[in-house]
Backbone bond lengths (Angstrom), bond angles and torsions (degrees), N, CA, C in turn:
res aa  C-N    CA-C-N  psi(-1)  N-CA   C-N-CA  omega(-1)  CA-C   N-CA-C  phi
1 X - - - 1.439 - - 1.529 109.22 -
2 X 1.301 123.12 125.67 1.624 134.91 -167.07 1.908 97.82 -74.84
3 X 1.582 108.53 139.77 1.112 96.47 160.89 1.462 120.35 -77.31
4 X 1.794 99.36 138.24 2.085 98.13 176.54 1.540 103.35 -88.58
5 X 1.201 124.18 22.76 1.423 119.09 160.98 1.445 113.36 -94.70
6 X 1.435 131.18 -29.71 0.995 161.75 -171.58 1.921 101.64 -68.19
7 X 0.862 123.31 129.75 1.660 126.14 170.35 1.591 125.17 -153.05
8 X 1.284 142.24 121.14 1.165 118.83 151.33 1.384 121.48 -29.92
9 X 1.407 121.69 167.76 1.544 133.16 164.50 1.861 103.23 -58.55
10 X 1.124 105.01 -80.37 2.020 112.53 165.64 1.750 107.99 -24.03
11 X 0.943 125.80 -22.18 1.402 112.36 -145.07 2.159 87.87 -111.67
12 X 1.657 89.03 -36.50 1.509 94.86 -166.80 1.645 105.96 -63.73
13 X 1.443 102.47 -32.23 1.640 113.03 -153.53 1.430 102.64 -62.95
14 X 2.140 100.59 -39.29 1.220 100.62 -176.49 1.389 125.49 -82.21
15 X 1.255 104.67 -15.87 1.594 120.19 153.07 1.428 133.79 -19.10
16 X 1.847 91.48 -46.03 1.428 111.60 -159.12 1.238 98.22 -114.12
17 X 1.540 121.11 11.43 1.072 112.49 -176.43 1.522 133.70 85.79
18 X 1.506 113.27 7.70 1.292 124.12 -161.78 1.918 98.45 -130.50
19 X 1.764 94.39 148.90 1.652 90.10 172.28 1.986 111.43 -68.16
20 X 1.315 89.07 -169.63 2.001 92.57 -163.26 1.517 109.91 -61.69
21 X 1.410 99.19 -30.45 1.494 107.82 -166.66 1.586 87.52 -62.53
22 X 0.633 172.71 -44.56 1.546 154.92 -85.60 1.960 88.23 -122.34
23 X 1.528 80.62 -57.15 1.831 67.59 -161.89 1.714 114.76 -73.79
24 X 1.736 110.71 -2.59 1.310 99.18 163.31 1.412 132.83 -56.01
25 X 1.642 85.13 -50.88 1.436 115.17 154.10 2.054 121.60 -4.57
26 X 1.643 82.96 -75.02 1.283 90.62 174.95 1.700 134.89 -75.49
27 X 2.022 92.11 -38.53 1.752 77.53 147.13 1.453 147.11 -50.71
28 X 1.040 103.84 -24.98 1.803 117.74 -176.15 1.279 95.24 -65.23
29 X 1.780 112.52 -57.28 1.523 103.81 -167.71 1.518 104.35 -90.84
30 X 1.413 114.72 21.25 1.933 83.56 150.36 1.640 108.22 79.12
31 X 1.869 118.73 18.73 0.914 125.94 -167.92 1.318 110.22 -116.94
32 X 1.685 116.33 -22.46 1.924 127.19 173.87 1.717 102.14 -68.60
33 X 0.981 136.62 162.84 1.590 152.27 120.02 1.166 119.16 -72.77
34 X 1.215 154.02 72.69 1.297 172.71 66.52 1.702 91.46 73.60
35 X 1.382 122.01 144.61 1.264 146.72 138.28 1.647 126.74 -63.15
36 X 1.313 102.69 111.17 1.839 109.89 168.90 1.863 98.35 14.99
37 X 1.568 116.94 -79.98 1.348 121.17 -149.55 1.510 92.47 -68.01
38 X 1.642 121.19 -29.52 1.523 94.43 174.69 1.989 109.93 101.61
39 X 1.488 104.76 -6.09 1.457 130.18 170.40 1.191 124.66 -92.24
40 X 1.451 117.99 -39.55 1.169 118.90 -157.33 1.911 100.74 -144.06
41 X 1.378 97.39 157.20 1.674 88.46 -158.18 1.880 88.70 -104.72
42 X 1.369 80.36 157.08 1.675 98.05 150.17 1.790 127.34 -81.19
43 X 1.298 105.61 111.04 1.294 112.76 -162.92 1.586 113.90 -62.50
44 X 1.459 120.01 -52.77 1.410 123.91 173.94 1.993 107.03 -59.20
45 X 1.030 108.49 -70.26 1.225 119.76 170.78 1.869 108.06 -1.04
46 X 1.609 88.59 -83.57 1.719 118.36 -159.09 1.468 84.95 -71.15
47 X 1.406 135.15 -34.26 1.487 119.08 167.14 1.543 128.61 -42.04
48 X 1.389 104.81 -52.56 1.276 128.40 175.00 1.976 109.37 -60.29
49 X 1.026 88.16 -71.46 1.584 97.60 171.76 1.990 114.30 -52.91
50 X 0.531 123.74 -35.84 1.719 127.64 156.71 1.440 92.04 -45.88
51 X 1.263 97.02 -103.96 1.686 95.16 -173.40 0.993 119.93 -22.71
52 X 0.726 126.26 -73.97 1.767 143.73 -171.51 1.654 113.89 -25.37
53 X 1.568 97.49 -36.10 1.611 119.15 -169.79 1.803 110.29 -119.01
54 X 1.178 99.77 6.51 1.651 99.14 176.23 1.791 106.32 -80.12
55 X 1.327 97.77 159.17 1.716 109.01 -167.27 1.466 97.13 -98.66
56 X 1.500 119.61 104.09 1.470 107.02 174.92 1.653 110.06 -78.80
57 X 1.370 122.67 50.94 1.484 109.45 155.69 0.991 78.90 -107.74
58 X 1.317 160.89 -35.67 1.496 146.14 -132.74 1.675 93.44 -106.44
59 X 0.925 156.92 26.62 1.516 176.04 -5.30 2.140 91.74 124.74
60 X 1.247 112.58 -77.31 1.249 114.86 -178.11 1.481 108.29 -69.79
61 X 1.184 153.65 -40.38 1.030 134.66 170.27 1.631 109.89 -75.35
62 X 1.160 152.14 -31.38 1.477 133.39 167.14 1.698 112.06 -62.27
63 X 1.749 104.33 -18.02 1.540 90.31 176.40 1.922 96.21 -88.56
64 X 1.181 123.42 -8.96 1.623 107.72 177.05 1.178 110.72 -71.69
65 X 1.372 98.10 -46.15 2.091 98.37 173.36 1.340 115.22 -52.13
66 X 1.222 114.68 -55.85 1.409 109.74 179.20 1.715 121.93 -28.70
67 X 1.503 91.32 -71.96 1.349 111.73 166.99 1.793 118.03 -39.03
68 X 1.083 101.37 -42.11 1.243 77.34 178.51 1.844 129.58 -103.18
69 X 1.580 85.12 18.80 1.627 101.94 163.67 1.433 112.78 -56.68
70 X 1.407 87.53 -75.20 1.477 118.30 164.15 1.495 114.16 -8.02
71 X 1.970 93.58 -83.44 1.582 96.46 -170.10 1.891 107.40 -54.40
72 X 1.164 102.78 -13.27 1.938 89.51 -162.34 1.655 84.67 -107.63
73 X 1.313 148.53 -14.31 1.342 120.58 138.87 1.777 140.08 -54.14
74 X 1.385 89.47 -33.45 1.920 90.41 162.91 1.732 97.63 -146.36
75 X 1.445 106.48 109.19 1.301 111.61 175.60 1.438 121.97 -50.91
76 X 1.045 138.27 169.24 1.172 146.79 -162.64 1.585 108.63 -77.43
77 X 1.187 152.52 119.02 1.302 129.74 146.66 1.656 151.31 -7.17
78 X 1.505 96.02 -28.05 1.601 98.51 177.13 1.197 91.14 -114.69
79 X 1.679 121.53 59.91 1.277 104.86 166.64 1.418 166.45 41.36
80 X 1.998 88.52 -4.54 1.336 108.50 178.56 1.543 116.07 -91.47
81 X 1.582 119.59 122.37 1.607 108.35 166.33 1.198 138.47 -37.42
82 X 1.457 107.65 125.11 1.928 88.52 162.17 1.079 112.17 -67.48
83 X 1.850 109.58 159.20 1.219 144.93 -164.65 1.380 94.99 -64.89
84 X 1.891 144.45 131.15 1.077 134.64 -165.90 1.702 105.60 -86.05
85 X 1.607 97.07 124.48 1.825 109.22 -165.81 1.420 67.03 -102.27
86 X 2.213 104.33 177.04 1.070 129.50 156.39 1.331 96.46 -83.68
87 X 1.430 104.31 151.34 1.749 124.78 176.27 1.435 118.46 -109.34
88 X 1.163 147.98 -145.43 1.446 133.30 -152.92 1.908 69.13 -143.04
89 X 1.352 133.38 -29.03 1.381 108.77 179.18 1.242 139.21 -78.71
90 X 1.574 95.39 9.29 1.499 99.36 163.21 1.310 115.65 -110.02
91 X 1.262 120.12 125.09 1.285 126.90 165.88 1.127 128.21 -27.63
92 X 1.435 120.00 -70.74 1.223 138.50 174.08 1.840 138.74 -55.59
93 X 1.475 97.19 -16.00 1.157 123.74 175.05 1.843 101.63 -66.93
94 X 1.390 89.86 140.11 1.780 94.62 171.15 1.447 100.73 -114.78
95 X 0.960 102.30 -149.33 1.907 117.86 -154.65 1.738 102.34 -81.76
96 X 1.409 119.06 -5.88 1.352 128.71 -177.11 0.950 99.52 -145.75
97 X 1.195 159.23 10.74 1.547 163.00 158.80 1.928 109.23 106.55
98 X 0.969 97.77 12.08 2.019 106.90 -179.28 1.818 93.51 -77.95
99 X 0.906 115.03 155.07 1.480 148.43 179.83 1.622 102.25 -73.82
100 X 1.317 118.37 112.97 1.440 115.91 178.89 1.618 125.96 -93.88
101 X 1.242 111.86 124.79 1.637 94.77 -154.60 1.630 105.53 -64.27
102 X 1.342 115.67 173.93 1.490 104.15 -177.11 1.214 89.83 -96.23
103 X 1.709 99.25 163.39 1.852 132.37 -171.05 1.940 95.35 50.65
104 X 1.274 117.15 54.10 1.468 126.91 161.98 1.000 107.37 -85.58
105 X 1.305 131.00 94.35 1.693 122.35 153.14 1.372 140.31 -83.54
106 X 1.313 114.22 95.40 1.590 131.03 -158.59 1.678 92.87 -37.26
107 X 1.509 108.77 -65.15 1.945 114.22 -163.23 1.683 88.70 -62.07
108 X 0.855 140.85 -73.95 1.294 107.14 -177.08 1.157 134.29 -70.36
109 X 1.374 161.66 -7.92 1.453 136.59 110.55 1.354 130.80 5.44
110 X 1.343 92.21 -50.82 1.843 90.52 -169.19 1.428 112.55 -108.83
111 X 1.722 130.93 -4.20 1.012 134.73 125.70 1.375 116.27 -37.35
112 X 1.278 140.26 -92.40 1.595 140.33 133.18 1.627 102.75 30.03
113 X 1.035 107.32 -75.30 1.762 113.12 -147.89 2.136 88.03 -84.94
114 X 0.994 137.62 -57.08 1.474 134.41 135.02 1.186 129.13 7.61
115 X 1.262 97.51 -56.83 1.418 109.90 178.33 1.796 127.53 -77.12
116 X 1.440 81.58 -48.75 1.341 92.46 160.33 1.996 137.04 -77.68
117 X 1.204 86.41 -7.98 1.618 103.06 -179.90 1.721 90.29 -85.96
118 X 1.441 109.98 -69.11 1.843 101.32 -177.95 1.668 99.10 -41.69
119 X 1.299 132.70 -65.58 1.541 119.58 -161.09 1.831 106.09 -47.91
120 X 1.659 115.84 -53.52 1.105 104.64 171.13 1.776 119.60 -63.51
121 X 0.826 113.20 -21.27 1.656 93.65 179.43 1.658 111.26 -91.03
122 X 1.241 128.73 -1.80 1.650 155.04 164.64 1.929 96.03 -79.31
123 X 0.781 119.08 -57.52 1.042 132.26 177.99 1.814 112.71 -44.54
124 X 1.405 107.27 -65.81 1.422 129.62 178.49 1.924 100.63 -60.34
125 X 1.287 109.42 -55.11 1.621 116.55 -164.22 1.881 98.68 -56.05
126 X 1.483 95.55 -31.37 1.945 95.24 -170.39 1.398 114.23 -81.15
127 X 1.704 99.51 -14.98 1.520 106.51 -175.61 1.465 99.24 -84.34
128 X 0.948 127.17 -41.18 2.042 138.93 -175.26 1.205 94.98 -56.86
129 X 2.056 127.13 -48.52 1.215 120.31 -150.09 1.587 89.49 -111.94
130 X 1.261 112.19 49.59 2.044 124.03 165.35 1.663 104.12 32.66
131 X 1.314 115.08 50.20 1.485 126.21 -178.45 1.239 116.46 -112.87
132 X 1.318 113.50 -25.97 1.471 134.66 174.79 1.642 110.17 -136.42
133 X 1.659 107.04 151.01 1.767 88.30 -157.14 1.817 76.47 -146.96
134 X 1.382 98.93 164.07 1.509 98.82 -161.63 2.014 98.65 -88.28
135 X 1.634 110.80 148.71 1.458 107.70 -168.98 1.432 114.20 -51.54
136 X 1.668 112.75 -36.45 1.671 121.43 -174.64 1.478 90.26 -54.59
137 X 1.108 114.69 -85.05 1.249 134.04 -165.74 2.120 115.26 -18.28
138 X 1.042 94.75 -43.48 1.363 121.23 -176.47 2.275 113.42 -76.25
139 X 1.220 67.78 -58.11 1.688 80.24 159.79 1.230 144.48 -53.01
140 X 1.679 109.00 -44.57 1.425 143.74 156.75 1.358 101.77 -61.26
141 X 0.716 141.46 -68.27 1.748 141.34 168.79 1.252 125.34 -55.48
142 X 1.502 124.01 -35.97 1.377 100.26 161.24 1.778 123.74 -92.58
143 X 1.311 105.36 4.27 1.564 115.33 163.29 1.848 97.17 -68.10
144 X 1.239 98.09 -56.17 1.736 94.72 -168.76 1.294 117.59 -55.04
145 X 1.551 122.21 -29.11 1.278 134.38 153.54 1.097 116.73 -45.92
146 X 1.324 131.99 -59.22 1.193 142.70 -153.07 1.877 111.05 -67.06
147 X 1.611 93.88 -40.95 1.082 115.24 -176.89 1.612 131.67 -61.75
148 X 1.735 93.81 -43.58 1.569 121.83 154.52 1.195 130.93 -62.18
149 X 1.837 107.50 -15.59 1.265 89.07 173.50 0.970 130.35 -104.11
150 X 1.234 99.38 -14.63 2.145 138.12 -178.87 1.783 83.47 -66.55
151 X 1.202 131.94 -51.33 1.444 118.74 -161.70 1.501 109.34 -80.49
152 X 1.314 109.19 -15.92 1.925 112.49 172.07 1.450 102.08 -52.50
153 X 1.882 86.02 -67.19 2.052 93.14 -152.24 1.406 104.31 -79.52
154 X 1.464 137.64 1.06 0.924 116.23 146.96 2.005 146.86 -93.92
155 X 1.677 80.05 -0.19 2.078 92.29 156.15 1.068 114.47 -101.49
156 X 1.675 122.82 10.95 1.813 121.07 176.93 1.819 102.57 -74.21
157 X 1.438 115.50 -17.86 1.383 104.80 166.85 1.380 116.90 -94.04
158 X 1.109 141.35 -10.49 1.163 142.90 147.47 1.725 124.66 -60.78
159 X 1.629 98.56 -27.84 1.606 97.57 172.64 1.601 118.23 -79.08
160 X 1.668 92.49 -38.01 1.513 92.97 -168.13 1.359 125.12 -86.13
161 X 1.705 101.07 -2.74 1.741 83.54 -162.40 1.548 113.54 -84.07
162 X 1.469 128.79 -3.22 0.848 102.91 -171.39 1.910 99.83 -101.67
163 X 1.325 110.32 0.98 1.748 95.34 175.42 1.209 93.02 -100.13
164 X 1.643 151.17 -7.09 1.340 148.67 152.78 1.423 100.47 -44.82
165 X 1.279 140.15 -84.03 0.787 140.73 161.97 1.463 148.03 15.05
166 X 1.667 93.42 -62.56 1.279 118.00 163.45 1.656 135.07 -95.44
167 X 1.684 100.97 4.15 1.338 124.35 170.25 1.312 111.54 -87.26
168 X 1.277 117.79 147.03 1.310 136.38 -151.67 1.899 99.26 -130.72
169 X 1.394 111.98 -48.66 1.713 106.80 -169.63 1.543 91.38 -99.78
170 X 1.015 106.85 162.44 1.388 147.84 -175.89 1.580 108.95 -65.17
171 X 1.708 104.88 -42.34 1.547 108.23 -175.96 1.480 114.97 -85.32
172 X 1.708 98.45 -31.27 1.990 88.37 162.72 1.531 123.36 -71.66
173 X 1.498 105.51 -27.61 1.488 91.28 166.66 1.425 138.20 -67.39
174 X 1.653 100.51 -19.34 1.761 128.75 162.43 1.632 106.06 -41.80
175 X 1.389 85.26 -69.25 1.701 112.89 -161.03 1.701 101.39 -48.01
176 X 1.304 98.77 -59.61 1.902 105.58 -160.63 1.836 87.16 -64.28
177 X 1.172 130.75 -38.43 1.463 107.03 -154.94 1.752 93.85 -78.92
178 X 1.415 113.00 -50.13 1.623 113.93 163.14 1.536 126.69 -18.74
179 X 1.369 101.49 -38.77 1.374 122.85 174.66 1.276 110.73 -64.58
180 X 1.233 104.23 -86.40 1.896 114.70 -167.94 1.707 106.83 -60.16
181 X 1.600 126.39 -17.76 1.503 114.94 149.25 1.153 120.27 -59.18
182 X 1.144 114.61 -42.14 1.680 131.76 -159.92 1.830 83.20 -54.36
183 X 1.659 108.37 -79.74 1.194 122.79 170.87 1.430 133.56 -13.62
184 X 1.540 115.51 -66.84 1.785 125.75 166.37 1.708 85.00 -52.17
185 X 1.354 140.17 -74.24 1.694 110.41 -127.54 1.483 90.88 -90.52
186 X 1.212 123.81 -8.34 1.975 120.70 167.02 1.424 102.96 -61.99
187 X 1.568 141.43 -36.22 1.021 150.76 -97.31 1.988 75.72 -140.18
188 X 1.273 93.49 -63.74 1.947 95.43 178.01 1.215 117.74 -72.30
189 X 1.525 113.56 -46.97 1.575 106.67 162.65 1.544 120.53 -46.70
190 X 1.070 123.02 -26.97 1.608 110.05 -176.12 1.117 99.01 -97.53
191 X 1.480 142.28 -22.50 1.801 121.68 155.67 1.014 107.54 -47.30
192 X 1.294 109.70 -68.93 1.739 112.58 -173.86 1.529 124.64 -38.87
193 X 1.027 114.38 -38.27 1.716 128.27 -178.12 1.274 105.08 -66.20
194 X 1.391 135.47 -16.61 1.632 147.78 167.93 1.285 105.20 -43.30
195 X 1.772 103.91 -66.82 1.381 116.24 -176.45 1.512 111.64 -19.98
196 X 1.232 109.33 145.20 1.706 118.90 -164.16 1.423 129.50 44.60
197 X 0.856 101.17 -36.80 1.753 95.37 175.22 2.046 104.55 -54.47
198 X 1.602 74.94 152.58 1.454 88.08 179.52 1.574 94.84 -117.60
């Protein structure tokens, strides 16, 4: 007596209702449980494991296929064809009838695209919460800095020379230049402090 857990790949697909390609299909992606010899699948198993790994956005198109098993196993009554869907017997057919490139891996794609949607929406939340600031934005401001500060230290000789001049100790000449530094980087620090604010 044959085990009915036991199946070729051909035998499972049609099992499930699908042409042969289907369950190659799923060997490729790593979705059957295979038997010891590595030929023939485990039927409960690879049931479980299907499910287990199906993409529920793709929900409406496995129920169109279905459907149109169906209709092209007992045609319709008014004689009219269904509309020509892709079927599971073409290989090449993807999930809407487009051409699937070879070594396409659906779970990673959309891991991939996931991944990159959290970084962009991580991305957006740091920009809202002034954590991340746009490059123009940043640029423009430290030019304007740059600009303010270049225009300090170069009128600090125009400010000082004439009370230099008239200084005599050592500590007012300290003091006044202490000053007009003090001045330029107070003067750049408060451009700079712009940055991000809206």
């Amino acid at each position: 007596m044959a085990d009915t857990n036991l199946m070729t790949i051909a035998e499972f697909s049609a099992h499930l209702g699908f042409g042969r390609t289907y369950g190659y299909q799923l060997q490729k992606e790593d979705r059957l449980v295979l038997a010891e010899d590595g030929r023939r699948v485990l039927v409960a198993e690879s049931i479980a494991r299907v499910r287990a790994t199906e993409d529920p956005s793709k929900q409406g198109v496995a129920q169109r296929h279905a459907a149109a098993r169906l209709q092209k196993a007992s045609p319709s009554e008014s004689g009219v064809a269904a509309p020509d869907m892709p079927t599971d017997d073409d290989p090449e057919a993807g999930p809407v009838g487009g051409p699937v490139p070879p070594g396409f891996d659906f779970q990673v794609a959309k891991a991939k695209r996931e991944h990159f949607a959290a970084l962009e929406a991580e991305a957006s939340y740091r920009a809202r919460a002034k954590e991340l600031l746009e490059a123009s934005e940043v640029r423009a401001t430290v030019s304007e800095v740059m600009t303010v500060l270049r225009t300090a230290i170069e009128g600090m000789s125009h400010r000082l020379a004439p009370a230099l001049t008239a200084a005599v100790k050592e500590t007012e000449v300290r003091a006044m230049l202490d000053a007009e530094i003090r001045y330029a980087l107070d003067t750049a620090s408060a451009s700079l402090a712009k940055l991000g604010k809206v």
